[in-house]
C-alpha positions, 0 to 999 in steps of 0.5 A, spaced: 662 885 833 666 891 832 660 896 834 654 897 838 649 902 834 643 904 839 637 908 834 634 913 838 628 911 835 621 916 834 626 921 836 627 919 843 634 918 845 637 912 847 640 910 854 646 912 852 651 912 858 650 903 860 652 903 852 658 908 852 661 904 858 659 896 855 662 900 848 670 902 852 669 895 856 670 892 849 673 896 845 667 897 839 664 903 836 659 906 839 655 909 832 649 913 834 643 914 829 639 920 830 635 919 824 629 921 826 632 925 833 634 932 831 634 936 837 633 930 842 637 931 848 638 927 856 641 929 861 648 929 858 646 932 852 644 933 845 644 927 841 649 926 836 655 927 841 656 922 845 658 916 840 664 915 835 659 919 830 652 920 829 648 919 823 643 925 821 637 923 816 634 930 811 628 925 808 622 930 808 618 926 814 624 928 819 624 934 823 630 937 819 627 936 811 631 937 806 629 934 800 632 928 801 640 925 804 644 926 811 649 928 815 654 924 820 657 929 825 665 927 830 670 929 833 674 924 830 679 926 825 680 920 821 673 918 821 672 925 818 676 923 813 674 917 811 667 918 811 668 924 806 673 919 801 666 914 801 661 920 799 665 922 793 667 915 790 673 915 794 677 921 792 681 925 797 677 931 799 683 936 799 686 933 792 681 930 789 686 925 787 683 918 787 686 913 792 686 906 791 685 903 797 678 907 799 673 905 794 666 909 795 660 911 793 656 917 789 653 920 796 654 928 796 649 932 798 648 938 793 649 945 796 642 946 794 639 941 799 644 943 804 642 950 803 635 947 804 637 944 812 642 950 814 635 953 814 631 948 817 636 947 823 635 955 824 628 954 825 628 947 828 627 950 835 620 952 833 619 946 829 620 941 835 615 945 839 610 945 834 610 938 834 611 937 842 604 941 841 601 936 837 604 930 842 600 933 848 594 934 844 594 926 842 595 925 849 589 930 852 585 927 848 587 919 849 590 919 855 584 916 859 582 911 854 584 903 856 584 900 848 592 905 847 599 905 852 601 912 849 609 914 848 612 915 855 613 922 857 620 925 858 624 924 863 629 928 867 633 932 862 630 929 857 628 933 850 624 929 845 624 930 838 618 928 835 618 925 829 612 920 828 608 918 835 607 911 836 601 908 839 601 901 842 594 897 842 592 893 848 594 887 848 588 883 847 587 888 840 593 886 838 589 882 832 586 888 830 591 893 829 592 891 822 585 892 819 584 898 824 591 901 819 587 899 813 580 902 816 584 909 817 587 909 810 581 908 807 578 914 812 584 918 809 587 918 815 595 916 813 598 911 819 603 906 819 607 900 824 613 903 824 617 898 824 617 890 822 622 888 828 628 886 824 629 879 826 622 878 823 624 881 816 624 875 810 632 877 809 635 876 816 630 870 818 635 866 812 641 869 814 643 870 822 641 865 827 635 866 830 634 869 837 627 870 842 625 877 842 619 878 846 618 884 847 620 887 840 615 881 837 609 884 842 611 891 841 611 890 833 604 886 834 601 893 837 605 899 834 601 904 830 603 911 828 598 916 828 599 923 823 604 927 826 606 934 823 608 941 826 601 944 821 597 940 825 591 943 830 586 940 835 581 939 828 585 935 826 589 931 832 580 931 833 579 928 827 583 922 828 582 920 835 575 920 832 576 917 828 580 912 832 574 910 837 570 910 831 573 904 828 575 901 834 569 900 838 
């Protein structure tokens, strides 16, 4: 092991400070991934500023769209450099002289794009309240309804960054989940699982020892995201509980 690698996931931040410390007891990296967690926050701070380095993503369903491509933000200066040599086929960003013992890839992002995010992150304080807007509506509308354990609220100090809102079936209508997926699509209504448990994914299971994970493998059985967007209003969030308690009777 060379790096612990915590993912604050639907853009909820993770519990950072047992990692930090398990991370320096051992000596490993400690490798945020933020992808879906811009503007999210504890009570030690933003996301993005408490591992080794943090890693951003500008897909058009995040809170900072960009077209596509990501960004990794440190403070550590070889890090820096050696992330840089690998975006650009392992060129030295100052000379632009090849370095033979850095291979790299083809991975910059265009100034287009980039003029695209500088202005999405001037706006992101408008966009995460538009979203947090559209989380509380979900949550007036289901929050008494048995079949559904909703998103936990955040906690103290807590700043949530939503990117999608993730549903969890009762665990007696975890069977159902996959059709009600299917009965919402063919209603026009776009949902997802988010996501497969890795332990569970065709490559991995032939590849690494397989461990029990039960509580991936329930939450994996009963995950359904409903439609989030800062665009949305009460009609539409209205539209999908309907839809919702109409197709899961």
């Amino acid at each position: 092991t060379r790096a612990i690698m915590p993912v604050h996931l639907f853009g909820r931040p993770a519990a950072m400070q047992p990692l930090r410390a398990l991370a320096s007891t051992h000596e490993l990296r400690l490798i945020e991934d933020a992808c879906e967690a811009a503007g999210a926050a504890d009570a030690q701070g933003p996301v993005g500023q408490q591992g080794d380095f943090a890693c951003f993503a500008f897909y058009p369903n995040k809170s900072v769209a960009a077209g596509e491509g990501g960004m990794l933000v440190t403070d550590d200066a070889e890090l820096a450099l050696r992330a840089r040599q690998l975006r650009n086929q392992g060129l030295d960003p100052l000379s632009g002289k090849a370095i033979d013992d850095h291979p790299g890839h083809s991975a910059r992002l265009s100034e287009w794009h980039a003029a695209i995010g500088r202005v999405q992150l001037q706006r992101l304080a408008r966009i995460l309240a538009q979203r947090a807007s559209v989380a509380d509506l979900y949550r007036a509308r289901l929050a008494e309804d048995p079949r559904f354990e909703l998103p936990a609220l955040a906690g103290p100090g807590e700043r949530l960054s939503w990117f999608t809102w993730p549903l969890r079936l009762a665990p007696e209508l975890a069977h159902r989940r996959d059709a009600l997926i299917q009965a919402l699509r063919a209603a026009g209504i776009g949902c997802n699982t988010y996501f497969t448990p890795v332990h569970q994914l065709p490559y991995h299971r032939g590849r690494h020892r397989q461990v029990a994970l039960p509580v991936s493998d329930d939450i994996g059985r009963r995950c359904l995201a409903v439609p989030l967007h800062g665009q949305m209003g009460a009609a539409e969030v209205d539209r999908v509980c309907e839809a919702l308690d109409r197709l899961l009777p």
